[in-house]
C-alpha atoms as an extended CHARMM CRD file, in Angstrom:
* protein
*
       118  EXT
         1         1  UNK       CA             -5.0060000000       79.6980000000      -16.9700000000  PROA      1               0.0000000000
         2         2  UNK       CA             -8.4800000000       78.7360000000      -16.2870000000  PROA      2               0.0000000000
         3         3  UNK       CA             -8.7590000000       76.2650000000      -12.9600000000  PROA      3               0.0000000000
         4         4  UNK       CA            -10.3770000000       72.7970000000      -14.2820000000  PROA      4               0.0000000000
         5         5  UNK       CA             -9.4950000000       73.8570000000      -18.2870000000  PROA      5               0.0000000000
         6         6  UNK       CA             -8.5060000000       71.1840000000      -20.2870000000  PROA      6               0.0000000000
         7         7  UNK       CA             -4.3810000000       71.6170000000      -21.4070000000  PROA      7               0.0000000000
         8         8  UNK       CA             -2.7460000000       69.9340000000      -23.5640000000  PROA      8               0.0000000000
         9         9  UNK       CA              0.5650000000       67.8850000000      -22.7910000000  PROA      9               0.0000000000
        10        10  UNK       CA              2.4860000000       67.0740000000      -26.3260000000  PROA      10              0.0000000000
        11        11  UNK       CA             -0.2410000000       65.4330000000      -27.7480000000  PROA      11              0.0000000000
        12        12  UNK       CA             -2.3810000000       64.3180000000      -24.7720000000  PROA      12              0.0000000000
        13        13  UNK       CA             -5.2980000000       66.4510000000      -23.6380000000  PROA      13              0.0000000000
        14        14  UNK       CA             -5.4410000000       66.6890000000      -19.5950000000  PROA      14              0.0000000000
        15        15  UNK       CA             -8.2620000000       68.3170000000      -17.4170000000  PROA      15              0.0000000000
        16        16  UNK       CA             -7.1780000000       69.9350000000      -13.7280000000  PROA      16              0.0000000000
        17        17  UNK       CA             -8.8590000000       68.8790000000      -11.0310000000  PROA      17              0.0000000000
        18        18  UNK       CA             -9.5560000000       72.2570000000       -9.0870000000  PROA      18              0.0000000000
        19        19  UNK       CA             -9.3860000000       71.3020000000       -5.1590000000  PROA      19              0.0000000000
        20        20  UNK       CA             -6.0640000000       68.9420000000       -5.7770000000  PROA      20              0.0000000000
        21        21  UNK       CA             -4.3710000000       70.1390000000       -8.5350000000  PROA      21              0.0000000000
        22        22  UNK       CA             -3.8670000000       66.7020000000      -10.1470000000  PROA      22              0.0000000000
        23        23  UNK       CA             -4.0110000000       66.6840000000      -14.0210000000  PROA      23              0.0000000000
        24        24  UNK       CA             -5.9920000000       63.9780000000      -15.1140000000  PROA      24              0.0000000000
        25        25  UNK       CA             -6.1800000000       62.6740000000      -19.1200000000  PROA      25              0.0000000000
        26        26  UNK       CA             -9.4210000000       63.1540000000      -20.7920000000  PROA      26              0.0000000000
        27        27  UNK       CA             -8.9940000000       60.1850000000      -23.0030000000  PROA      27              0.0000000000
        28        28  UNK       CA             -7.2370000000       56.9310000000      -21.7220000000  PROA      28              0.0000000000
        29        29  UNK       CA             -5.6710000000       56.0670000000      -24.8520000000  PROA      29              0.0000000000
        30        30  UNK       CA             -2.0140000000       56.8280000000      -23.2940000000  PROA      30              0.0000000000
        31        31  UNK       CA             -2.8400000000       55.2160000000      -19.8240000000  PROA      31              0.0000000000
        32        32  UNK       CA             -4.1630000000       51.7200000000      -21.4700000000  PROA      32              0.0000000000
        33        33  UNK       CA             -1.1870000000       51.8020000000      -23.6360000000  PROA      33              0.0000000000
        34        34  UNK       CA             -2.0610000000       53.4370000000      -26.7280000000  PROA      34              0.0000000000
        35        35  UNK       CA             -5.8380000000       53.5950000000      -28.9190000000  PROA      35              0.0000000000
        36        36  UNK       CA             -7.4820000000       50.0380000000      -28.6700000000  PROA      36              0.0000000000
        37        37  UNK       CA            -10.1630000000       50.1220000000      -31.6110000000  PROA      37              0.0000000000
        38        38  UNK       CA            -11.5550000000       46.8850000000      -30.3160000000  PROA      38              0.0000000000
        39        39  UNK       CA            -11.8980000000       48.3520000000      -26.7160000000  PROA      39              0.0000000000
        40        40  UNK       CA            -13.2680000000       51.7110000000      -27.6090000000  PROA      40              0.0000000000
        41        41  UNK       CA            -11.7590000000       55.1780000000      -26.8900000000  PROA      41              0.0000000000
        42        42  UNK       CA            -12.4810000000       55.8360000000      -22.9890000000  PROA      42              0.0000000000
        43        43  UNK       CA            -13.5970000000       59.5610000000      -22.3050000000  PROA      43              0.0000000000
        44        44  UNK       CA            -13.5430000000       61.2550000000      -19.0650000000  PROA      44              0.0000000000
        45        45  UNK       CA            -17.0350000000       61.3070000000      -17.4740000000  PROA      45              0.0000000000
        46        46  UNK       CA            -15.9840000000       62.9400000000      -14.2370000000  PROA      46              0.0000000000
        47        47  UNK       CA            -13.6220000000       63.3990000000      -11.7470000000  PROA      47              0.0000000000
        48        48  UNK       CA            -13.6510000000       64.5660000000       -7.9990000000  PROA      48              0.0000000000
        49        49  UNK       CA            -11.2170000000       64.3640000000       -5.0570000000  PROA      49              0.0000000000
        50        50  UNK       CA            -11.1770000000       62.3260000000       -1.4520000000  PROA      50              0.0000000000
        51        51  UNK       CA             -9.5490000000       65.0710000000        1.2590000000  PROA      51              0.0000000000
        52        52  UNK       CA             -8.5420000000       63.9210000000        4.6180000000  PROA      52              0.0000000000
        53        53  UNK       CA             -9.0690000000       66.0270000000        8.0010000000  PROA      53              0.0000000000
        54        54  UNK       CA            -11.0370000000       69.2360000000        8.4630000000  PROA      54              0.0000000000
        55        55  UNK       CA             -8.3620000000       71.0750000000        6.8620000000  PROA      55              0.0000000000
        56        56  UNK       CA             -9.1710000000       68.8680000000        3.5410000000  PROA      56              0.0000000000
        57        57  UNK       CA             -6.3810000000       67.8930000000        2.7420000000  PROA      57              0.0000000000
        58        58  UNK       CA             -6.3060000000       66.1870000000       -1.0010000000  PROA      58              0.0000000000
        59        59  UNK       CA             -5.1310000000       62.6960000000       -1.0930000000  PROA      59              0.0000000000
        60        60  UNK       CA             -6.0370000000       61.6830000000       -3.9790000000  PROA      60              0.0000000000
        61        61  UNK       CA             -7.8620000000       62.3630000000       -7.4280000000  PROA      61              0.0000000000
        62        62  UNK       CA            -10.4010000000       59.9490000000       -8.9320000000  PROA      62              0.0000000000
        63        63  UNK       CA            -11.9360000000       60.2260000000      -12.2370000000  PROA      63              0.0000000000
        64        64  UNK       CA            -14.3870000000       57.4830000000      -14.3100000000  PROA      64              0.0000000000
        65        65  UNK       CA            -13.8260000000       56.6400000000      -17.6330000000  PROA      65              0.0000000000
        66        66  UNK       CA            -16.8290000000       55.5200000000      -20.4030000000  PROA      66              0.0000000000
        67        67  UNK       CA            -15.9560000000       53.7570000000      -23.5320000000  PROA      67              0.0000000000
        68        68  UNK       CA            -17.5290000000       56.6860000000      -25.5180000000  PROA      68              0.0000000000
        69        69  UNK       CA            -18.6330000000       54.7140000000      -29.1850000000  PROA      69              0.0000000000
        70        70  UNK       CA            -20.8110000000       52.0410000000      -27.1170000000  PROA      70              0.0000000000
        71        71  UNK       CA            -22.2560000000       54.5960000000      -24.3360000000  PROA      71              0.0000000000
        72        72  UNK       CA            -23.6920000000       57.0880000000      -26.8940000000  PROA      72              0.0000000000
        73        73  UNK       CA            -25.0980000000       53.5550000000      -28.5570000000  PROA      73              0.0000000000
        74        74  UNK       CA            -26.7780000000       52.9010000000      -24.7050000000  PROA      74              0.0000000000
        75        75  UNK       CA            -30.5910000000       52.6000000000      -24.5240000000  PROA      75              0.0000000000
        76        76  UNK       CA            -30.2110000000       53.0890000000      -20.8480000000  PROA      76              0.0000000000
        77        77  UNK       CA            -28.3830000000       56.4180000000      -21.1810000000  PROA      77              0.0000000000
        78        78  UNK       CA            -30.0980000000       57.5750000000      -24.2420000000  PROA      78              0.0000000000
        79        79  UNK       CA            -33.1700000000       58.9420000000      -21.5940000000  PROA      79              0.0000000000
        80        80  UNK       CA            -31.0440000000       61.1630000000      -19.9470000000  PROA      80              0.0000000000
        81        81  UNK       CA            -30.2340000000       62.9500000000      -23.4400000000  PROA      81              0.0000000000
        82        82  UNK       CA            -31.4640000000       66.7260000000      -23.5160000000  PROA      82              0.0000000000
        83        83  UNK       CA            -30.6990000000       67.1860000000      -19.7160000000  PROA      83              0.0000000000
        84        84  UNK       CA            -28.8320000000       69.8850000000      -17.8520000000  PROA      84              0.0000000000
        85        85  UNK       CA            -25.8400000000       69.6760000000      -15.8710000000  PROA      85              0.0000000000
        86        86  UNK       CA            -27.7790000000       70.3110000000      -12.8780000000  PROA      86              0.0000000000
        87        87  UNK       CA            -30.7640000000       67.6090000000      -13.7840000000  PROA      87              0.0000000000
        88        88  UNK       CA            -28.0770000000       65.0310000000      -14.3620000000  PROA      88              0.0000000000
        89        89  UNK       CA            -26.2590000000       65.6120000000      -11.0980000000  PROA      89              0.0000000000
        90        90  UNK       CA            -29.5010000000       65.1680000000       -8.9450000000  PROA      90              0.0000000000
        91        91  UNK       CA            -30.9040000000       62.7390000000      -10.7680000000  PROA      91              0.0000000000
        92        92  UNK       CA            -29.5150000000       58.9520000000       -9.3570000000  PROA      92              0.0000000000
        93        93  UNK       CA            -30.6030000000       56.9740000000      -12.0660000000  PROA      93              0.0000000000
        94        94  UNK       CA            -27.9030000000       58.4750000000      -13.8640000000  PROA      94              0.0000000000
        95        95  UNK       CA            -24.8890000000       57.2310000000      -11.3990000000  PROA      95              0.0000000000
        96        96  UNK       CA            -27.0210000000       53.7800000000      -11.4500000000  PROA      96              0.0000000000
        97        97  UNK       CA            -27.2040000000       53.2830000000      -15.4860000000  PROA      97              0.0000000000
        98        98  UNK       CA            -23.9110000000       54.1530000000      -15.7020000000  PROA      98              0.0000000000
        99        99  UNK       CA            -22.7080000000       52.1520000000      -13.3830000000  PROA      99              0.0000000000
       100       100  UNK       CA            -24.9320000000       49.2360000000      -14.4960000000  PROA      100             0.0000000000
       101       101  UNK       CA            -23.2910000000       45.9370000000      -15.1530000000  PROA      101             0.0000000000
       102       102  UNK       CA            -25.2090000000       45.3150000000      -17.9480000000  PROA      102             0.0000000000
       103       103  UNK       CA            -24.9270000000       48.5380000000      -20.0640000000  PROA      103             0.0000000000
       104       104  UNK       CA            -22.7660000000       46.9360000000      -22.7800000000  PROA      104             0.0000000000
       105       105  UNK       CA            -19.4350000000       49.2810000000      -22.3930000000  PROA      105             0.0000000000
       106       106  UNK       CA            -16.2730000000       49.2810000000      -20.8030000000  PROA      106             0.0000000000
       107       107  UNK       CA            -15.8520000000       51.5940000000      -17.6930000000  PROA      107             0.0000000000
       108       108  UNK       CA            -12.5440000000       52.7520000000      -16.0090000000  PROA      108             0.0000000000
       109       109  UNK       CA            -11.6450000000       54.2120000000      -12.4380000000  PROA      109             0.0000000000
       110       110  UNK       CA             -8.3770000000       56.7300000000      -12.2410000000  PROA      110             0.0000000000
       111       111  UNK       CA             -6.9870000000       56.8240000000       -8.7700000000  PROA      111             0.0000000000
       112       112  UNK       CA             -4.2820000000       59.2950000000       -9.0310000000  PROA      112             0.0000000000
       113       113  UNK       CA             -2.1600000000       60.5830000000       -5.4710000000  PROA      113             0.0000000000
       114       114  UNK       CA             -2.4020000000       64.0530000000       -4.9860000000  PROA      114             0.0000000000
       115       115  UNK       CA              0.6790000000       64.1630000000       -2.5560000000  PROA      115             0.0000000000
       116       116  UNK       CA              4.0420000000       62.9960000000       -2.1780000000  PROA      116             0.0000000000
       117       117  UNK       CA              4.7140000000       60.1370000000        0.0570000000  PROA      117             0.0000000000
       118       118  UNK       CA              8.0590000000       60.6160000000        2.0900000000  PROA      118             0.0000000000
């Protein structure tokens, strides 16, 4: 199995997050209770993970959400269209637009544990 390769679970699709191991959905249809057609099918933008201690630890797993119909619709993301990976990532107008409160689409944050409390 490929670290960080999508898998699929029944029906739902899930994404690994390499440094925790925490499987995360790529779609939050299941985790908002089923599809919402007025809400918009949320896609998984990204994900990373907060570690604790110089031994980095994983605590937990975050990933953010995009309601996919309305972003691809978004005049402020449309300028970023045609860029690499790598251009995206150092590029903070990206983080900003989507992030904007005004960019017309619904936005999610996963928190997910990556431990067991005792």
């Amino acid at each position: 199995e490929e670290e960080g390769a999508p898998q699929g679970a029944g029906r739902q699709l899930l994404l690994r997050e390499d440094k925790s191991g925490v499987h995360l959905p790529l779609h939050l249809d299941s985790v908002l209770g089923g599809p919402d057609h007025r809400r918009g099918r949320q896609v998984l933008m990204g994900a990373g993970v907060y570690t604790k201690t110089v031994f980095e630890i994983p605590i937990f797993a975050i990933a953010f959400y995009v309601e996919a119909r309305r972003a691809v619709q978004s005049t402020q993301l449309a300028q970023f269209k045609g860029r690499t990976v790598k251009q995206l990532q150092e590029d903070p107008r990206v983080y900003q637009a989507l992030t904007s409160r005004d960019n017309g689409y619904e936005r999610s944050l996963l928190i997910k544990l990556a431990m067991e409390l005792t």
